[in-house]
NUVONU-774878 format. One record per atom (N, C-alpha, C): atom name; x, y, z; residue number from 1. Coordinates in nm, 2 decimals, always signed. Each point is the difference from the previous one (the first is absolute). Example, Ala and Ser with C-alpha at 12.3 -4.5 7.8 and 13.67 -1.06 7.14 Angstrom:
BEGIN
{"N",{+1.32,-0.57,+0.78},1}
{"CA",{-0.09,+0.12,+0.00},1}
{"C",{+0.09,+0.12,+0.00},1}
{"N",{-0.04,+0.11,-0.07},2}
{"CA",{+0.09,+0.11,+0.00},2}
{"C",{-0.08,+0.11,+0.08},2}
% end
This chain:
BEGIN
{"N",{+0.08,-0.12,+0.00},1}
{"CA",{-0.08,+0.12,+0.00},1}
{"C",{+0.09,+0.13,+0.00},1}
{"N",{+0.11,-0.04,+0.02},2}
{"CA",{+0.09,+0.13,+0.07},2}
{"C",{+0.06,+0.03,-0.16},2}
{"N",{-0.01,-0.10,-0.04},3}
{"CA",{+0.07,+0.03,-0.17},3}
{"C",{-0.08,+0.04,-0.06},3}
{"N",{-0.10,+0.03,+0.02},4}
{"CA",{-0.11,-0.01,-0.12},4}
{"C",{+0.01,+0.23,+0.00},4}
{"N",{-0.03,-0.01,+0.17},5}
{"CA",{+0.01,+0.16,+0.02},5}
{"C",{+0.13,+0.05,-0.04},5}
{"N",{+0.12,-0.04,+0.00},6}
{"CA",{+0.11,+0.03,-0.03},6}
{"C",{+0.03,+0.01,-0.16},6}
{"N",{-0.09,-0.10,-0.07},7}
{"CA",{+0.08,+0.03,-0.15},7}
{"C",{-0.13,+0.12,-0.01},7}
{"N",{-0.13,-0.06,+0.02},8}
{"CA",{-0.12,+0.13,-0.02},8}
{"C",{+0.06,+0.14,+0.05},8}
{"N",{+0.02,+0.04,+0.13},9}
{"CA",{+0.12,+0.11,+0.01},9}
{"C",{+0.10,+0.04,-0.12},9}
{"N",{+0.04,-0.09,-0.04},10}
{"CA",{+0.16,+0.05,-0.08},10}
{"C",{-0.11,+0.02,-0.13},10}
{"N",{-0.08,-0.10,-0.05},11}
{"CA",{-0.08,+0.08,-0.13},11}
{"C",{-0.02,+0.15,+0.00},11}
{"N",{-0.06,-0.01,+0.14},12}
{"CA",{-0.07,+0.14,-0.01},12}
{"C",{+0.07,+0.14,+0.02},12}
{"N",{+0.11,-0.05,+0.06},13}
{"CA",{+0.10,+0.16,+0.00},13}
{"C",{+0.09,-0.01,-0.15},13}
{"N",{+0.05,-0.13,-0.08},14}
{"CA",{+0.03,+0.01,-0.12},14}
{"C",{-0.10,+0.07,-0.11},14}
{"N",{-0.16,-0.03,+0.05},15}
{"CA",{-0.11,+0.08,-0.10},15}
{"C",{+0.04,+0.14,+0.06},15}
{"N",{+0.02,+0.07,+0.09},16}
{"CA",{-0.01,+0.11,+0.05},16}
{"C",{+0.13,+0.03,-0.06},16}
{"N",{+0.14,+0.01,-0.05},17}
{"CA",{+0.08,+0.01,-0.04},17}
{"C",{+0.00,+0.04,-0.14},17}
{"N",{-0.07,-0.14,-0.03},18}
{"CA",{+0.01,+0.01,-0.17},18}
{"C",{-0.12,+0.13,-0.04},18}
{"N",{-0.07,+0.01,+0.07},19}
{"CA",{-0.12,+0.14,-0.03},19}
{"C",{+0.05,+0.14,+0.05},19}
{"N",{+0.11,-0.01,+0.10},20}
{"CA",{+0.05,+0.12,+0.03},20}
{"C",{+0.07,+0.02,-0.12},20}
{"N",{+0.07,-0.05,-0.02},21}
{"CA",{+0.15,+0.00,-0.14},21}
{"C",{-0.05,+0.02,-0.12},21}
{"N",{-0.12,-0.02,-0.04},22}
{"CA",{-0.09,-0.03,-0.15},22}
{"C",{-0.05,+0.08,+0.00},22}
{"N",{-0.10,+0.05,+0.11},23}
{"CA",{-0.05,+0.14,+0.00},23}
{"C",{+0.08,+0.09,+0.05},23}
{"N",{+0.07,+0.03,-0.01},24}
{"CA",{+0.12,+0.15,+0.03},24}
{"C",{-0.02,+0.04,+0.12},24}
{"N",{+0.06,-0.15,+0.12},25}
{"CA",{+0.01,+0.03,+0.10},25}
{"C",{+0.15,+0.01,+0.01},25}
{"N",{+0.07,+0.03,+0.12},26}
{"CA",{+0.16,+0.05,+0.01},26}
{"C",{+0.06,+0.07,-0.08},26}
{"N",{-0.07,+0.14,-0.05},27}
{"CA",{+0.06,+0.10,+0.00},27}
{"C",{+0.04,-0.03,-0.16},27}
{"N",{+0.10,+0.01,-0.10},28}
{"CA",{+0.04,-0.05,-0.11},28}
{"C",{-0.03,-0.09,-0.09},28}
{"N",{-0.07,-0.15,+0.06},29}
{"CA",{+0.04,-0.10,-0.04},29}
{"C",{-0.14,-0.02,+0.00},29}
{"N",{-0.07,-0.09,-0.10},30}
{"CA",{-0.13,+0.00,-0.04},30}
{"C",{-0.02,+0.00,-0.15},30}
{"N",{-0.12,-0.05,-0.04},31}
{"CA",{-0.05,+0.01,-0.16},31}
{"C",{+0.03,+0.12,-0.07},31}
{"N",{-0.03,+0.07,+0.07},32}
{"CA",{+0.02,+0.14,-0.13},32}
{"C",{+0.10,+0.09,+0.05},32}
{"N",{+0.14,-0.05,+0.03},33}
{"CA",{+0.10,+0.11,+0.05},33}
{"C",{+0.11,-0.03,-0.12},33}
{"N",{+0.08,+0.07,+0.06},34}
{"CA",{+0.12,+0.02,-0.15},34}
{"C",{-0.02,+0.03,-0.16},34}
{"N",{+0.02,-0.07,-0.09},35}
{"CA",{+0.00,+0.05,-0.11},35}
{"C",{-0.16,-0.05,-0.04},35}
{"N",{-0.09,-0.08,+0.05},36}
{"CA",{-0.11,-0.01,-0.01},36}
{"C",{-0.11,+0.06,+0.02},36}
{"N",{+0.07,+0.15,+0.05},37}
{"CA",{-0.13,+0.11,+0.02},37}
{"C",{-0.07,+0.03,-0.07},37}
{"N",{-0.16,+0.03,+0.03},38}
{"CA",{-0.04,+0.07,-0.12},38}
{"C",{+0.03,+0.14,+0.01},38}
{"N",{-0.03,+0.06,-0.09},39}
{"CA",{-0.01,+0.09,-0.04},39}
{"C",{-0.07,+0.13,+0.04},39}
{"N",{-0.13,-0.05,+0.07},40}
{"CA",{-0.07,+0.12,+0.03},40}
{"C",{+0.02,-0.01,+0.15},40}
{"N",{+0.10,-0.05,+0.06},41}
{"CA",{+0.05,-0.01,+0.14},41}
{"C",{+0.07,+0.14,-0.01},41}
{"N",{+0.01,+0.06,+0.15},42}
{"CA",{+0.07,+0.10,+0.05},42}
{"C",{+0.03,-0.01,+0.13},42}
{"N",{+0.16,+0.04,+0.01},43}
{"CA",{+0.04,+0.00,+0.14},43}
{"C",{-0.04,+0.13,+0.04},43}
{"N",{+0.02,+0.03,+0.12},44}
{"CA",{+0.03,+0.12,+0.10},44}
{"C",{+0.11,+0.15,-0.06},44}
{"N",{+0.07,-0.05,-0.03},45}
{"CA",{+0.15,+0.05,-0.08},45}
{"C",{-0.04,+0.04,-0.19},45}
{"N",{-0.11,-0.05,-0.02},46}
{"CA",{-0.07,+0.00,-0.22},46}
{"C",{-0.10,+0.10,-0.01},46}
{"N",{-0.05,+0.03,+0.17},47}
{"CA",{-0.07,+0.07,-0.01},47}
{"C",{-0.06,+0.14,-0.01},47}
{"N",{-0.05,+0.06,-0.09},48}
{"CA",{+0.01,+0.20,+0.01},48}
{"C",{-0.10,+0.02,+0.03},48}
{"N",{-0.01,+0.16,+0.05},49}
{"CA",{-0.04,+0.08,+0.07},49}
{"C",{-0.04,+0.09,-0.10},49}
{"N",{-0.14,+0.06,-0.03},50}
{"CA",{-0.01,+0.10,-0.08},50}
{"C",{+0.00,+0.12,+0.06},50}
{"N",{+0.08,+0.10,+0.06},51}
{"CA",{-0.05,+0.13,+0.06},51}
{"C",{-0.07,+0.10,-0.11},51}
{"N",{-0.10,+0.03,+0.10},52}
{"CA",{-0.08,+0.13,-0.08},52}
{"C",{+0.04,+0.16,+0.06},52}
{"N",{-0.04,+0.09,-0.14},53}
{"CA",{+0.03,+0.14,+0.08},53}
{"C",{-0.09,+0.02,+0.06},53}
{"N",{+0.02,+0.10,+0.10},54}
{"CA",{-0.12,+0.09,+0.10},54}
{"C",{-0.02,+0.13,-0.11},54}
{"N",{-0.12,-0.01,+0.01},55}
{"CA",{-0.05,+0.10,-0.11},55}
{"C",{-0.05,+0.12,+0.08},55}
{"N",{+0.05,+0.12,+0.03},56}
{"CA",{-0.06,+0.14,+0.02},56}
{"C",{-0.09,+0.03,-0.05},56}
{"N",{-0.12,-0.05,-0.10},57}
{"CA",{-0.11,+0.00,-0.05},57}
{"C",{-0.11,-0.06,+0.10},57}
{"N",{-0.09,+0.11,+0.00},58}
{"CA",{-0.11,-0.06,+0.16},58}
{"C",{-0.12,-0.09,-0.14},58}
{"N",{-0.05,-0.12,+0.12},59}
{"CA",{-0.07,-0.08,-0.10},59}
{"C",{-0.16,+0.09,-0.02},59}
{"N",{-0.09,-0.08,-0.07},60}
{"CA",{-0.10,+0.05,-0.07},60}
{"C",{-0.07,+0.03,+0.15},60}
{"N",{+0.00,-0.15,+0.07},61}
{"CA",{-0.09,+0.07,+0.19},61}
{"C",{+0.07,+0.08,+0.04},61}
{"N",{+0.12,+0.05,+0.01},62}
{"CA",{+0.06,+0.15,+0.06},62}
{"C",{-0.11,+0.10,-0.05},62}
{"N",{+0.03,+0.02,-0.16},63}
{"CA",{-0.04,+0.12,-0.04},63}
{"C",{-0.13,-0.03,+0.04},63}
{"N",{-0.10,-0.09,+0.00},64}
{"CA",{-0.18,+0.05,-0.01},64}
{"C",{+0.02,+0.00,+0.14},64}
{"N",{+0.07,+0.05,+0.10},65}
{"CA",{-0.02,-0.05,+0.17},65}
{"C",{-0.17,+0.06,+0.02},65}
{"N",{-0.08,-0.12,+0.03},66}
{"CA",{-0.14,+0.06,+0.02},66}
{"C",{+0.03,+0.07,+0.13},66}
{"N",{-0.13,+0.08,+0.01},67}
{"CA",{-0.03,+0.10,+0.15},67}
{"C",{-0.10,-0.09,+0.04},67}
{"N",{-0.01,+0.01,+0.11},68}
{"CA",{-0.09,-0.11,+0.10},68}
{"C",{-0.04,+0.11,+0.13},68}
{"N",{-0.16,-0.02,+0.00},69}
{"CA",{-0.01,+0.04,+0.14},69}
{"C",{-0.12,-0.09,+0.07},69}
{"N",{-0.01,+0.00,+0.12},70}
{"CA",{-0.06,-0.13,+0.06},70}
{"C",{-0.08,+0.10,+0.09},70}
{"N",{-0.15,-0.09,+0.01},71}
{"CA",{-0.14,+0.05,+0.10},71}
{"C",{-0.05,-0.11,+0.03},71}
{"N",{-0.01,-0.02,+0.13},72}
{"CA",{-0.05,-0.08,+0.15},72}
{"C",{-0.12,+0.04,-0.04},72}
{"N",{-0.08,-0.08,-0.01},73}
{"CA",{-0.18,+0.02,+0.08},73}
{"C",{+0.01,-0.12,+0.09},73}
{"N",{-0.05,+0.05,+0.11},74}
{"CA",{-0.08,-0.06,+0.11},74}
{"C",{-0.11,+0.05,+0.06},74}
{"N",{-0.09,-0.07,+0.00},75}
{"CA",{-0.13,+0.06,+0.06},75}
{"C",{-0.04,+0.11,-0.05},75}
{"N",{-0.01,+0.11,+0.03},76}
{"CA",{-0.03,+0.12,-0.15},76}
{"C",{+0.08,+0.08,+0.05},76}
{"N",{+0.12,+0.01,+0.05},77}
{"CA",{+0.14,+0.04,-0.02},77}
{"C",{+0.09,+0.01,-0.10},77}
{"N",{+0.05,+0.08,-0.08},78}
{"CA",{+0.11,+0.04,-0.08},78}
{"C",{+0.16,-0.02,+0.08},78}
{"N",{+0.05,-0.09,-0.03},79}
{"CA",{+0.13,+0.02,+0.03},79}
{"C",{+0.13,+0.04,-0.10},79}
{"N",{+0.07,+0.13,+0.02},80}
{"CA",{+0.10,-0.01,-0.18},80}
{"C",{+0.10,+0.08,+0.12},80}
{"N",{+0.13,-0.02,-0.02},81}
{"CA",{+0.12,+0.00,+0.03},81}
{"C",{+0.01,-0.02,+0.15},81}
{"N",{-0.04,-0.09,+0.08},82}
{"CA",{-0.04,-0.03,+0.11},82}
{"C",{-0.09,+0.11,+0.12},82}
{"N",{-0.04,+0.03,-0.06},83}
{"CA",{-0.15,+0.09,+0.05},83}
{"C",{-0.09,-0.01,-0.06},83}
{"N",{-0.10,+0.04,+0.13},84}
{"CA",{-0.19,-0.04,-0.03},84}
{"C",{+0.00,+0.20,-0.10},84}
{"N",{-0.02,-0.06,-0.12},85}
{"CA",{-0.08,+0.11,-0.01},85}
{"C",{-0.13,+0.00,-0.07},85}
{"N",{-0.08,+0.11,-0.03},86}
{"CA",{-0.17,+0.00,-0.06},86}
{"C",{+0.05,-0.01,-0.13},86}
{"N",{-0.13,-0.03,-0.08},87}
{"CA",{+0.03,+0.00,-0.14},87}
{"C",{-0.01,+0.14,-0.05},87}
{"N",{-0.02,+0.11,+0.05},88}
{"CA",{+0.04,+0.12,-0.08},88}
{"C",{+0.18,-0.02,-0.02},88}
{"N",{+0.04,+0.03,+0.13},89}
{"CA",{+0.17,-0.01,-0.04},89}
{"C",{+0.06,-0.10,-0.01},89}
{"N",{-0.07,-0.14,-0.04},90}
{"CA",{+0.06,-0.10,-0.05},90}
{"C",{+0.02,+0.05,-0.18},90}
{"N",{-0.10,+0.07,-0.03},91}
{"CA",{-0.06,+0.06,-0.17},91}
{"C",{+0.10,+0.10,+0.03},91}
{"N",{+0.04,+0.08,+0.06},92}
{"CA",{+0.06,+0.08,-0.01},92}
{"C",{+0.20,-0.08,+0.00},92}
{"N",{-0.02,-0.05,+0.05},93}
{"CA",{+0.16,-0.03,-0.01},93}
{"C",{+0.01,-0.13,-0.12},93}
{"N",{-0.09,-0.03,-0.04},94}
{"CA",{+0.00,-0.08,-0.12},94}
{"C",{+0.02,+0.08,-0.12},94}
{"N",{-0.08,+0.10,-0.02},95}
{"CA",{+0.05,+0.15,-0.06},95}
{"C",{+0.14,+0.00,-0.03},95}
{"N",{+0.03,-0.01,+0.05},96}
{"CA",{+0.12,+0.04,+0.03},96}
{"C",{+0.12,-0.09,-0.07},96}
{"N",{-0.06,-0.13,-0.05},97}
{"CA",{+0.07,-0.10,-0.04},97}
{"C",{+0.00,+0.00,-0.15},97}
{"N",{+0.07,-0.02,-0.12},98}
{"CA",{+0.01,-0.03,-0.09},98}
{"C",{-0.10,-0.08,-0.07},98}
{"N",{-0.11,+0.00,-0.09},99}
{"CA",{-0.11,-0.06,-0.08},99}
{"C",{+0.05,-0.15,+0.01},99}
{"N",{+0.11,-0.03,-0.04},100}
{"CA",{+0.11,-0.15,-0.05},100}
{"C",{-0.02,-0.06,+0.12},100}
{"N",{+0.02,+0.05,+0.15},101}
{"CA",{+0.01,-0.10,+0.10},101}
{"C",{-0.12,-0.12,+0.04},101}
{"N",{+0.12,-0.07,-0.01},102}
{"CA",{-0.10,-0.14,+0.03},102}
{"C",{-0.03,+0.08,+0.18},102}
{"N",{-0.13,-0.07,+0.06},103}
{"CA",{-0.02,-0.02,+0.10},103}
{"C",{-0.07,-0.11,+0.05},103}
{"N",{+0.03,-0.05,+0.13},104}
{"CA",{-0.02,-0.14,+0.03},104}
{"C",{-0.10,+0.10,+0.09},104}
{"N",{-0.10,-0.10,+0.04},105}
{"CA",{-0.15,+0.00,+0.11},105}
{"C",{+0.03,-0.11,+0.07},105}
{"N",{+0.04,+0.02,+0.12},106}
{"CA",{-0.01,-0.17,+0.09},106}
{"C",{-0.11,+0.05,+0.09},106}
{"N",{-0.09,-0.11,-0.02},107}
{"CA",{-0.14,+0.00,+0.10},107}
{"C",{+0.00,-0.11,+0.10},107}
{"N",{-0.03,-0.02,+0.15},108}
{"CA",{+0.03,-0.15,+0.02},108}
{"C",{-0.20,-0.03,+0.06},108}
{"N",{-0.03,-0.07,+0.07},109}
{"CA",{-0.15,-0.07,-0.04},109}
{"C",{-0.10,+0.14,+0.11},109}
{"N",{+0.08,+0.08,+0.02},110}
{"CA",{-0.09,+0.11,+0.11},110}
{"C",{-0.04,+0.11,-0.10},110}
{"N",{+0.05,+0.02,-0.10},111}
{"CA",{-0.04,+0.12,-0.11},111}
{"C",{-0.10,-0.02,-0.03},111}
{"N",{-0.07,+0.11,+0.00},112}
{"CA",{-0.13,+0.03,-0.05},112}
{"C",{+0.01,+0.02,-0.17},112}
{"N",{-0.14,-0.06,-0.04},113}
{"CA",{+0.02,+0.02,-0.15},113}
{"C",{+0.00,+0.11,-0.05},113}
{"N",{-0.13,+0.07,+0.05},114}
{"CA",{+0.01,+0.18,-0.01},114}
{"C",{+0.10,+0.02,+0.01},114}
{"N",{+0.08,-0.01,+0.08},115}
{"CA",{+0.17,+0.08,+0.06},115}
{"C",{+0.06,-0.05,-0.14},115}
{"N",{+0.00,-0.10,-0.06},116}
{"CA",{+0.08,-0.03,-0.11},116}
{"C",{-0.05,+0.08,-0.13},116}
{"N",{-0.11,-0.03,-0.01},117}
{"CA",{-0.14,+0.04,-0.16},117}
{"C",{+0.06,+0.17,+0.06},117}
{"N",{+0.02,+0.07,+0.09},118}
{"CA",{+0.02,+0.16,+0.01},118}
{"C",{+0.14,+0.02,-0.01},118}
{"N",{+0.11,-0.09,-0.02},119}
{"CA",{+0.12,+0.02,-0.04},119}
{"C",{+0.03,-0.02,-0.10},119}
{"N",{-0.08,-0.14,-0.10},120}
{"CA",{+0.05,-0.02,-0.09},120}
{"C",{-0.07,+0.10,-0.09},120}
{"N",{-0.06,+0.07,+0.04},121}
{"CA",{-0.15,+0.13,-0.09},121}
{"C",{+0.10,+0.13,-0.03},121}
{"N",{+0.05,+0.04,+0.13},122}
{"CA",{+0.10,+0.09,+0.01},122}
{"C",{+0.14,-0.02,-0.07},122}
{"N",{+0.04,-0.13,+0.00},123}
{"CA",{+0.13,+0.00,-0.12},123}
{"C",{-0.05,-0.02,-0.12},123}
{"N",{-0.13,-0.07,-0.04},124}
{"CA",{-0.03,+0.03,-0.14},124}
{"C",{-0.04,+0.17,-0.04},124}
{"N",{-0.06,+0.04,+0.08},125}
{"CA",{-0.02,+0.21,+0.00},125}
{"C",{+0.14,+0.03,-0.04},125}
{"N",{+0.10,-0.06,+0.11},126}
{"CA",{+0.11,+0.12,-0.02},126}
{"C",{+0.07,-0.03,-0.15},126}
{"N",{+0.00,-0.12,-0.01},127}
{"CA",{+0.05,-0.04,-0.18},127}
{"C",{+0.08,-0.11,+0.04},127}
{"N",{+0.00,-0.07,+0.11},128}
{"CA",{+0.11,-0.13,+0.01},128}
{"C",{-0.09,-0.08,-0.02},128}
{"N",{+0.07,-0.08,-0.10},129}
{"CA",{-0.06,-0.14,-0.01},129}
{"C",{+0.07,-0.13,-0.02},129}
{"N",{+0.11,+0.03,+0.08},130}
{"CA",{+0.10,-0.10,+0.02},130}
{"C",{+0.00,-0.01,+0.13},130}
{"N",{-0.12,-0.05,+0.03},131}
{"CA",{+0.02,-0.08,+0.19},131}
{"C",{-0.02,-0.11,-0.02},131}
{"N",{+0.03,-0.06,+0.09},132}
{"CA",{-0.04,-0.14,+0.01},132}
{"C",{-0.03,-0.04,+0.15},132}
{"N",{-0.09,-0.10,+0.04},133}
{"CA",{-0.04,-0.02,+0.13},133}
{"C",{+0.04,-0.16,+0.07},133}
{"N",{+0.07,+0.00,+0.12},134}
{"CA",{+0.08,-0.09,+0.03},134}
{"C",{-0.06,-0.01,+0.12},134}
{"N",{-0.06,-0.17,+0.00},135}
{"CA",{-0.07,-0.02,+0.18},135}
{"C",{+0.11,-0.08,+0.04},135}
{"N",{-0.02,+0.07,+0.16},136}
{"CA",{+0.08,-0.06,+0.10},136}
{"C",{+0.00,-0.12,+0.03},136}
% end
């Protein structure tokens, strides 16, 4: 019995041998080393590096940098640059903003609809019509 484990042992580290050495185990030595390489192999040392230039030219998102301004409703509160204000001088400091600016509306589930239907009424009056409304 003791022979049987002993040559089955010696098989199995000679299989483990012959598959390290065949498949390109130990470094060098193996199927596809030396003059039998292919071709589309590359070492560490074959390999380039393309550097690119840094271009002083600002990309296309530089130049369009949108304007953004952001209004909180809760409950029938106006919130715009972290203060409660009325919707007169919310219209009034929207005024104030460029026709192009996007504006974001975040409402979370306490906003009144009216509070919203009287903001969104007042940026359509003033001429913006690039809002968009974002729930909490």
């Amino acid at each position: 019995m003791k022979k049987v484990f002993g040559i089955l042992l010696i098989l199995i580290i000679a299989a483990l041998i012959f598959a390290l050495i065949y498949f390109k185990g130990f470094g060098g030595f193996g199927k596809d080393s030396g003059e039998n390489k292919k071709k589309d192999d590359t070492s560490v040392s074959e390999t380039t590096e393309k550097k690119t230039e840094a271009t002083t030219e600002p990309t296309t998102e530089e130049k369009t940098e949108e304007k953004t301004a952001s209004v909180t409703v809760s409950g029938r509160d106006y919130l715009f640059g972290n203060e409660k204000v009325s919707l007169e001088k919310l219209a009034a400091e929207i005024a104030k903003l460029d026709k192009e600016t996007k504006i974001s509306i975040t409402y979370d589930d306490t906003a009144a609809k009216n509070t919203m239907d009287d903001l969104t009424d007042k940026l359509d009056e003033l001429g913006y019509k690039n809002y968009e409304k974002i729930a909490k």
